[in-house]
LOKOL-777249 format. One line per 2 residues: their letters; for each residue x, y, z of C-alpha. Coordinates in Angstrom, 2 decimals. Layout:
% residues N
A> X,Y,Z  ...
% end
This chain:
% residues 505
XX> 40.16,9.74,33.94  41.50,7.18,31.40
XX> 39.88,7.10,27.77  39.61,4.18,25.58
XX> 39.90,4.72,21.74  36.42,4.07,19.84
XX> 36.34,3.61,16.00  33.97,4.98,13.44
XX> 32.15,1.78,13.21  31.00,2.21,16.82
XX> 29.48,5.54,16.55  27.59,7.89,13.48
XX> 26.48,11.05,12.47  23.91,11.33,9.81
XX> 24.23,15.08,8.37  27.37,17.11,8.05
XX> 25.65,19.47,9.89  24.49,17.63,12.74
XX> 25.38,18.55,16.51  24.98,15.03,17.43
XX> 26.82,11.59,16.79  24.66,8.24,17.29
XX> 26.10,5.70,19.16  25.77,2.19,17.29
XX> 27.04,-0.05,20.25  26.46,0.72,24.20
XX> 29.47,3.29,24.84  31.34,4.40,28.37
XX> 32.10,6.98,30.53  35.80,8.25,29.21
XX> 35.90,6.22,25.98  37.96,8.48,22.96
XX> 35.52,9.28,20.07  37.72,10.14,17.09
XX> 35.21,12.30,14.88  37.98,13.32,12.41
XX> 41.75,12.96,12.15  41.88,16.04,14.59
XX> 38.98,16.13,16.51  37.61,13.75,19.37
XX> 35.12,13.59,21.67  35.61,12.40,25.26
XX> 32.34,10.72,26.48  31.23,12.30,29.76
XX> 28.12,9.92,30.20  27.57,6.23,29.85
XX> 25.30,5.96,26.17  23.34,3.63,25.28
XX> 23.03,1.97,21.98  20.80,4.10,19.59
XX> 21.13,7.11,21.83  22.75,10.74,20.71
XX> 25.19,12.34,22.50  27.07,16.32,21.58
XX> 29.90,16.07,19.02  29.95,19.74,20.35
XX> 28.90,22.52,23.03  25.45,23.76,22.91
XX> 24.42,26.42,24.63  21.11,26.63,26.60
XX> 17.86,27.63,24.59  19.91,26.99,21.67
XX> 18.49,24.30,18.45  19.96,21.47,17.93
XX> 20.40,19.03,14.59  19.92,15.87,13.43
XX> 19.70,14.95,9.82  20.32,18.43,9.19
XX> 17.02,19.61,10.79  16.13,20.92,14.34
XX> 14.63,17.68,16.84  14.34,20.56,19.64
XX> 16.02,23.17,22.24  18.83,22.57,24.76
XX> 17.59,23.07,28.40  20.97,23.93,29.39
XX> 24.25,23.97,28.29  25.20,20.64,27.06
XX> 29.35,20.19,26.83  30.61,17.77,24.48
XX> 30.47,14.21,25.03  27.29,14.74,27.13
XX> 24.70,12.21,26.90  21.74,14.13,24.17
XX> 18.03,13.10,25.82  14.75,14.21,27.41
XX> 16.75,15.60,30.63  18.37,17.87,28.66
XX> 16.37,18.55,25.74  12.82,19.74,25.05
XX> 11.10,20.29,22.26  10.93,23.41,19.74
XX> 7.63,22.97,18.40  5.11,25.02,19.66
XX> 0.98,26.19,18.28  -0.59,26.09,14.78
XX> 1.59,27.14,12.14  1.31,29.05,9.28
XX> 3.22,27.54,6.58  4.24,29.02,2.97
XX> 4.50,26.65,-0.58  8.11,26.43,-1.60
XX> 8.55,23.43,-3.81  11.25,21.21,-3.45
XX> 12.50,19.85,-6.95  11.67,15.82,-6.96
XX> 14.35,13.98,-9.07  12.93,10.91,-10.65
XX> 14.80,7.74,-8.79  16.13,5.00,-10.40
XX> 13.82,2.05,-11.88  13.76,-1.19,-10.39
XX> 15.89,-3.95,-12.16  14.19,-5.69,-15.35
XX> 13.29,-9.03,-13.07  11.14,-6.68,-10.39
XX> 8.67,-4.87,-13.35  6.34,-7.85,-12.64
XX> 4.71,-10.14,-10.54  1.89,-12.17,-10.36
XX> -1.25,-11.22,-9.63  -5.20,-11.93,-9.66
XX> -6.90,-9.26,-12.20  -10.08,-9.05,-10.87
XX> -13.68,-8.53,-12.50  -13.99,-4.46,-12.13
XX> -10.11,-3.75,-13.77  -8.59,-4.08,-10.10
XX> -5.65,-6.07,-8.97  -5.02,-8.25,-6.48
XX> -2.24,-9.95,-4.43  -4.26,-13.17,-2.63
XX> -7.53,-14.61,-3.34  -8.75,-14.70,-0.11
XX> -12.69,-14.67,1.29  -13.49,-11.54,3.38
XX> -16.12,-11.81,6.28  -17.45,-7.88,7.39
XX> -19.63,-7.64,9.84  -21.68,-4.29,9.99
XX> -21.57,-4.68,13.88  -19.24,-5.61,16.42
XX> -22.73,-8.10,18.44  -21.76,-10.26,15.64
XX> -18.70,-10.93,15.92  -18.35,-14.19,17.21
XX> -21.10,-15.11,14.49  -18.67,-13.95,12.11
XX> -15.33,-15.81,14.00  -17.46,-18.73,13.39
XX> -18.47,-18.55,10.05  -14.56,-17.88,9.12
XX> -13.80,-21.06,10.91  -16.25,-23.37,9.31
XX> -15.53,-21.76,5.94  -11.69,-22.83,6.46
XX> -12.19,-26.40,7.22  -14.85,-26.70,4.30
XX> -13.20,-25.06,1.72  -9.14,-25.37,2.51
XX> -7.48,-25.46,-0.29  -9.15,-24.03,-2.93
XX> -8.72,-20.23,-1.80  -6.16,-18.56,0.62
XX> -8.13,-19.12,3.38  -11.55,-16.80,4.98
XX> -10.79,-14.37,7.37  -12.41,-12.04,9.41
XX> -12.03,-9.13,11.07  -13.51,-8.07,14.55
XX> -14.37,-4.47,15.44  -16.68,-3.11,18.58
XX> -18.60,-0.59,16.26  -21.64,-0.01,13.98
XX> -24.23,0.24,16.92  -24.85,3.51,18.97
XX> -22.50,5.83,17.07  -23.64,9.35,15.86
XX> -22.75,11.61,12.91  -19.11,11.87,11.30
XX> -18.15,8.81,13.95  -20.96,6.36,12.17
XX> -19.82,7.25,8.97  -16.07,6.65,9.66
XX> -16.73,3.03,10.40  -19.46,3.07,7.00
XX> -16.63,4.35,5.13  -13.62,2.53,6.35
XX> -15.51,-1.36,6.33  -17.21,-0.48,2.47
XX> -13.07,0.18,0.96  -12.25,-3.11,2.98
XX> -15.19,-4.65,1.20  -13.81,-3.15,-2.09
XX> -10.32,-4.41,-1.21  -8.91,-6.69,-4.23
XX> -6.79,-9.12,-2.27  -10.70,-10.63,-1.29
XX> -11.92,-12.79,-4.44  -15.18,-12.45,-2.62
XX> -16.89,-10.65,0.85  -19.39,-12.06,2.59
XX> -21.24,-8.75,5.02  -22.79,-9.50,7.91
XX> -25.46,-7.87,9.74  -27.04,-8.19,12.74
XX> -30.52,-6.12,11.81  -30.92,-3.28,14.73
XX> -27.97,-2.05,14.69  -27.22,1.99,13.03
XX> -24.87,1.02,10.26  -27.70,-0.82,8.22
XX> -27.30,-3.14,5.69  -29.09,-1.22,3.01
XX> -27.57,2.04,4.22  -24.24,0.46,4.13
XX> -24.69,-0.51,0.48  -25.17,2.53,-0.65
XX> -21.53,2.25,0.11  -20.44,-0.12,-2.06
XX> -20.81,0.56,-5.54  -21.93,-1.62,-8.52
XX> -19.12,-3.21,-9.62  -17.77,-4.28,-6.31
XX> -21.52,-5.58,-5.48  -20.65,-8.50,-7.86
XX> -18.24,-10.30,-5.47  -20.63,-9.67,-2.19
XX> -23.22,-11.04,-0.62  -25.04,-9.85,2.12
XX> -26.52,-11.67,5.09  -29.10,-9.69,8.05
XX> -28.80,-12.33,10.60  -31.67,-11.54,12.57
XX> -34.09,-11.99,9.78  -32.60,-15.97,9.35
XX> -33.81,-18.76,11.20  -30.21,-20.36,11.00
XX> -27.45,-17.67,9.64  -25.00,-20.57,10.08
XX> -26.21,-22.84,7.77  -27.13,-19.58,5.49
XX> -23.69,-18.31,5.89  -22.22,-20.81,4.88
XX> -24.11,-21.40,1.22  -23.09,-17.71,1.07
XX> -19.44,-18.20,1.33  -19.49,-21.55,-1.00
XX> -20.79,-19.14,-3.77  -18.05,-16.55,-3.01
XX> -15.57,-19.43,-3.59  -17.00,-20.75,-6.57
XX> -16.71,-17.33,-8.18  -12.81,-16.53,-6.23
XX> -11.79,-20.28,-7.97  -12.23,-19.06,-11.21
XX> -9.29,-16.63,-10.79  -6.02,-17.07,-11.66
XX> -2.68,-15.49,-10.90  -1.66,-14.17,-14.18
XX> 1.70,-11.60,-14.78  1.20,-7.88,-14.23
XX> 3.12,-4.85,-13.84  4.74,-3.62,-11.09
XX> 3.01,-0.21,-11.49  -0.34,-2.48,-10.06
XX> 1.27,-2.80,-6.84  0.23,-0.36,-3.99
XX> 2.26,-0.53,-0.20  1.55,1.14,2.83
XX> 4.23,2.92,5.10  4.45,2.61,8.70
XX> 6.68,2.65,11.88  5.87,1.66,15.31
XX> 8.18,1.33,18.67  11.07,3.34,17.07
XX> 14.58,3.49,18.50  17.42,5.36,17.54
XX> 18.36,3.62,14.12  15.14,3.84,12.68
XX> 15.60,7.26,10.70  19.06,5.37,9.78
XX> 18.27,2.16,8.59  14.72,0.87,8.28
XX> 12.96,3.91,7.29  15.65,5.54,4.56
XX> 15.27,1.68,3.26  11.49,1.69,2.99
XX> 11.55,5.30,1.52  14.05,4.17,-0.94
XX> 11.83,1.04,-1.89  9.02,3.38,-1.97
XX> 10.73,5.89,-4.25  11.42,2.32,-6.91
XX> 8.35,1.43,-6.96  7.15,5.22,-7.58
XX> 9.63,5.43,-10.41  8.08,2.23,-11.89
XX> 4.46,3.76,-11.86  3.12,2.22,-8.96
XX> 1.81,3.91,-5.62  3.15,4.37,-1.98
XX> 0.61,5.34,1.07  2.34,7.18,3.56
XX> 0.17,8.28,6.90  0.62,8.87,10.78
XX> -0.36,13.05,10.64  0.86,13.18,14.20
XX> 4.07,11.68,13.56  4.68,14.12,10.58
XX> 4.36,17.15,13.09  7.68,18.64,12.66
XX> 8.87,17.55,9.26  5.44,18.77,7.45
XX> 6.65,21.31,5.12  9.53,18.66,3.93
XX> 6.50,16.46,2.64  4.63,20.01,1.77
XX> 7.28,21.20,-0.34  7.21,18.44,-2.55
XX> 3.00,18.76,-3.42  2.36,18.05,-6.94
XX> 0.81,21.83,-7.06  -0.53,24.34,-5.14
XX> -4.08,22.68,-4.49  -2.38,19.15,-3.04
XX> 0.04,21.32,-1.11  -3.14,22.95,0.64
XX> -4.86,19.89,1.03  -1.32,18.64,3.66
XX> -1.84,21.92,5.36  -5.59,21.39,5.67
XX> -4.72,17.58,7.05  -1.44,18.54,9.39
XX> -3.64,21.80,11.29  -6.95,19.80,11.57
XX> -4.98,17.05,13.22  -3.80,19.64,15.36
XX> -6.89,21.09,16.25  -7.73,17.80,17.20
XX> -5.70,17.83,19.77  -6.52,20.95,21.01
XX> -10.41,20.04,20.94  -9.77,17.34,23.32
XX> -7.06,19.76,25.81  -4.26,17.61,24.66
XX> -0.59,18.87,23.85  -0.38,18.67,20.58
XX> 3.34,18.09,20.57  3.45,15.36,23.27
XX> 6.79,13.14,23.24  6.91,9.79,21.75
XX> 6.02,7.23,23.46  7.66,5.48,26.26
XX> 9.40,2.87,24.06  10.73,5.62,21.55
XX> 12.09,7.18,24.63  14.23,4.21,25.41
XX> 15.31,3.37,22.15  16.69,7.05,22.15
XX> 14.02,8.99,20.39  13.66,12.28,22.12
XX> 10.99,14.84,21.04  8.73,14.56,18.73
XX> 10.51,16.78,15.83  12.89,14.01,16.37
XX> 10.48,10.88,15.57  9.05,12.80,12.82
XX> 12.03,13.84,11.49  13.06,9.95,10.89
XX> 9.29,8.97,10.49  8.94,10.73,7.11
XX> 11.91,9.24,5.52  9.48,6.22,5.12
XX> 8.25,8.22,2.01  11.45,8.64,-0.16
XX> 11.73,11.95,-1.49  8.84,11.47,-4.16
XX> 6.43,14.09,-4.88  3.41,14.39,-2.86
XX> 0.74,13.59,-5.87  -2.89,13.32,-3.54
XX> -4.11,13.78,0.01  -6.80,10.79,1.06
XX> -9.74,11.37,3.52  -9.69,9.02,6.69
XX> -10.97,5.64,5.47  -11.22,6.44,1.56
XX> -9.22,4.71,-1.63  -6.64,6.63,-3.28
XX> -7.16,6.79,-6.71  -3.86,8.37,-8.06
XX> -0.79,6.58,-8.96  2.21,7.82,-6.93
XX> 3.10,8.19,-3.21  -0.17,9.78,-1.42
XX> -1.02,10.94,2.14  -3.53,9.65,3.87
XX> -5.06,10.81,7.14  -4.99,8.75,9.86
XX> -3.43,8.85,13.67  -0.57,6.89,14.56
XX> -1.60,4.07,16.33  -0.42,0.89,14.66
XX> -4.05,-0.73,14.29  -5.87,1.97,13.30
XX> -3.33,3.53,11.00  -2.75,-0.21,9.36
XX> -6.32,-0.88,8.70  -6.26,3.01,7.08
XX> -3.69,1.90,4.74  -5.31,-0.96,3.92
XX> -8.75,0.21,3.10  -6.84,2.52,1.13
XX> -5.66,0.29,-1.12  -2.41,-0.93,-0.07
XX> -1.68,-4.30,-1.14  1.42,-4.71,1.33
XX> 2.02,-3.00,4.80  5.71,-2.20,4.68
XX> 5.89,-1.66,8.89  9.00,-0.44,10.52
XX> 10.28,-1.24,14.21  13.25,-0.96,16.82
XX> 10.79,-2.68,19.52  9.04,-5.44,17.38
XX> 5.31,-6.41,17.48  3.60,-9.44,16.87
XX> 0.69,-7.18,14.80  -0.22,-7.76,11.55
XX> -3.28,-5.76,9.45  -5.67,-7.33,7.38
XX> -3.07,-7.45,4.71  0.05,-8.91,4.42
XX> 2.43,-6.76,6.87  6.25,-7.07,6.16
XX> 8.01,-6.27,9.71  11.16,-4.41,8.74
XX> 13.62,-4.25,12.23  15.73,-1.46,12.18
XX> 18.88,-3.38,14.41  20.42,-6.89,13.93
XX> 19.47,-7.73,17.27  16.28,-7.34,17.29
XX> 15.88,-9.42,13.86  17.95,-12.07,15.05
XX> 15.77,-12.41,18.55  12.25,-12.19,17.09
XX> 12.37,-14.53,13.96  8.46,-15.20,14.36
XX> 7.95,-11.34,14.02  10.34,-10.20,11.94
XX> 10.13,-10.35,8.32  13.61,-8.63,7.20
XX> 16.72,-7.13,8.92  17.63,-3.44,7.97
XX> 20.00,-3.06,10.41  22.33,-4.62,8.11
XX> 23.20,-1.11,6.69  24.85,-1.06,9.54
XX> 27.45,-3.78,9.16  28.68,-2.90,5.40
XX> 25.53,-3.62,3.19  24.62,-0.74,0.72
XX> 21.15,0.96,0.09  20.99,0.30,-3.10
XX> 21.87,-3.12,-2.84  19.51,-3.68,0.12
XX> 16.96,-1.60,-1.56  16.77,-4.35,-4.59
XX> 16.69,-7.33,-2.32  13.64,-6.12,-0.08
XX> 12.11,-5.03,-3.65  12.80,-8.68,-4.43
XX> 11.12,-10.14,-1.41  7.88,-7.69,-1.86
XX> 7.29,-9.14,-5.69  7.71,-12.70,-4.00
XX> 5.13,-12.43,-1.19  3.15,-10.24,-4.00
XX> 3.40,-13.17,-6.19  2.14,-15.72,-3.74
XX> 5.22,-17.36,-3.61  6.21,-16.38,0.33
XX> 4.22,-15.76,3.51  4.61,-12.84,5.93
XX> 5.16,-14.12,9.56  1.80,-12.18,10.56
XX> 0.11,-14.12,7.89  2.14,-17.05,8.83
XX> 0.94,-17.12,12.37  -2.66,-15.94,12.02
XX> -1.49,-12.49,13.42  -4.23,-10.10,11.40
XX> -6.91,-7.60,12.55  -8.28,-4.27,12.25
XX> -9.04,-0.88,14.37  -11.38,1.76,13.46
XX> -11.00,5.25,14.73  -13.24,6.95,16.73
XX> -14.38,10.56,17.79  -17.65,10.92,18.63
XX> -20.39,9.87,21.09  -21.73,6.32,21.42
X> -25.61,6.42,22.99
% end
């Protein structure tokens, strides 16, 4: 069989201790893979680009490493050279664990540059700061929602120009739902009422409907209540007209904000990956985590969520708990989310999804594993209820699935002013605040320039972390600052999901 001589910049290996290389173009059958000046792998398989194949043999039943950590158990032997995937791999994870606090020392990352310790902001009324001035339509009810598409329109043409525009956002809930499920959607829709990046939210009701108006204000507290205004629609003989007056006085109060400087230690982003392939836990995450850990250093606060998706690489985020009570608090969130999944007679360690599959993600030790990277290697300082604001400074967990929508709008009512989302596939998605879609490969980037925001997958062609780091920093302050728009934003591209677990009469 004839070989043909590869170089290092066509394949990688992430850890020195890894039994895998990555291949970083689509490599053949018999092609020479020089891993060292004395060592080189024949390829016995065709691999695609993204996908893993053995730098040595493992034997069958045995683990086997990437970025240092287990992503699951050979099936068989597996020579070297051998294409690395779900044929021959399955995962090691198995039940509920029981899990013991070691803490991890955190060092303290370096600051962002002197230029990135500001941007420009809009301090708002109750101390809180915000990135766009927008008006917010909420509905209490998904019967109203093409009330409330219409309202948003007819606010957009009447007021253009003197506020970032009214949005709003469309759900199915609020009517027939029971217990913890009613209060999921109560909770999530009153922190996107208390969201700073609105100048002013107009709720809708309809009137009949479980998640009452003056139930859902007991939501809401005081201080927020200054920039609402609340409209029951079935007690108004014309809620257009009504509406409307509403959302003129929202933007005569949102107009008399201005962007003013502010620290960088006001901003708050949210951390999330969807449609993975092999070079996210290379490029796009380690960048965002890096990014995170900056902004972190500089006082200001990361969100970091997707429990399922940290299955597998818990105890590297557990480890690095402020104390003893936050460290409880992950292991609370990471077996609950389990039980979850038991409750409903699903595996709890199901592989990724289809797409992950054929961008070379594995098992589901192996998405996690490159998931988590998203959140640097700050300490853990706060673990955040489904729905609910953190109120600590610092990178924080939050609970939430991971579905893109739902786990979005999570970060979002949260608190986070900027979605930093990851992705190998691309999406056209876009939460209800701005969403910055990072693409973990050149190609990708280049082929989806209406959904792609910035290219990571230049740390594969020369350009250093650090140096890449700094210039998505960069970019952040800007579209913080007012000064650039996301493509979601760009487009129109914004919405919400609420989660759901429980009955609906």
């Amino acid at each position: 069989m004839s070989t043909f001589k590869s170089s290092a910049t066509d394949w990688t290996q992430i850890h020195p201790r890894d039994d895998v290389l990555i291949a970083l173009r689509d490599l053949k059958r018999g092609e020479r893979i020089d891993v060292t000046g004395e060592n080189s792998v024949i390829l016995q398989d065709d691999i695609g680009k993204g996908h893993k194949f053995a730098a040595r043999t493992i034997k069958a039943g045995e683990h086997i490493k990437k970025y240092g950590y287990s992503i699951g158990v050979a099936k068989e032997k597996i020579d070297v050279g051998r294409w690395i995937h779900t044929h021959n791999v399955h995962t090691g994870l198995s039940g509920i664990l029981d899990y013991e606090y070691v803490k991890t020392p955190v060092e303290k990352p370096n600051l962002p540059p002197a230029h990135l310790l500001t941007f420009q902001g809009y301090k708002r009324r109750n101390g809180k700061v915000g990135i766009r001035n927008e008006i917010w339509i909420i509905n209490t009810v998904g019967c109203i929602n093409k009330v409330c598409e219409a309202l948003a329109k007819m606010g957009n043409q009447t007021f253009q120009g003197q506020i970032d525009g009214v949005y709003h956002f469309a759900h199915p809930f609020g009517c027939s739902q029971l217990g913890d499920d009613l209060k999921y959607t109560q909770q999530l829709l009153s922190s996107l009422v208390a969201h700073p990046n609105a100048g002013g939210v107009l709720v809708v009701g309809l009137g009949c409907e479980n998640n009452q108006i003056e139930e859902f204000r007991s939501f809401i507290t005081d201080e927020d209540q200054q920039r609402v205004r609340f409209l029951k629609a079935q007690e108004i003989d014309d809620e257009m007209s009504e509406g409307l007056r509403l959302l003129e006085e929202l933007t005569e109060l949102a107009v008399l904000e201005q962007r003013e400087s502010v620290p960088i230690s006001e901003l708050t982003i949210g951390l999330k990956c969807g449609g993975s392939d092999g070079f996210s836990g290379i490029t796009a995450n380690p960048l965002v985590g890096t990014v995170s850990d900056m902004l972190v250093a500089a006082g200001g606060t990361a969100i970091l969520t997707e429990v399922p998706e940290m299955f597998g690489a818990e105890t590297i985020l557990m480890n690095r708990a402020r104390n003893e009570q936050v460290y409880g608090e992950l292991v609370d969130l990471i077996n609950n989310f389990k039980q979850y999944y038991v409750d409903h007679g699903q595996n709890i360690y199901e592989n990724p999804s289809p797409g992950n599959k054929e961008g070379g993600i594995t098992t589901l030790e192996e998405k996690s594993l490159g998931c988590t990277q998203k959140g640097g290697h700050s300490e853990v300082v706060d673990v955040i209820a489904y729905g609910k604001r953190v109120s600590q400074k610092g990178l924080n967990i939050v609970e939430a699935p991971g579905n893109d929508l739902v786990s979005v709008t999570a970060l979002a009512a949260a608190g986070a002013h900027i979605v930093l989302f990851t992705t190998g596939r691309g999406t056209p998605f876009g939460g209800p605040v701005p969403t910055v879609k990072i693409a973990t490969n050149s190609d990708l980037a280049s082929r989806k320039k209406h959904w792609i925001d910035y290219n990571a997958g230049q740390l594969l062609e020369g350009k250093g972390m650090n140096d890449l780091a700094c210039e998505l920093l960069t970019e952040l302050v800007e579209i913080a600052s007012g000064n650039r728009l996301t493509n979601s934003e760009r487009y129109g591209f914004r919405e919400i999901a609420i989660f759901k677990d429980g009955v609906i009469l």
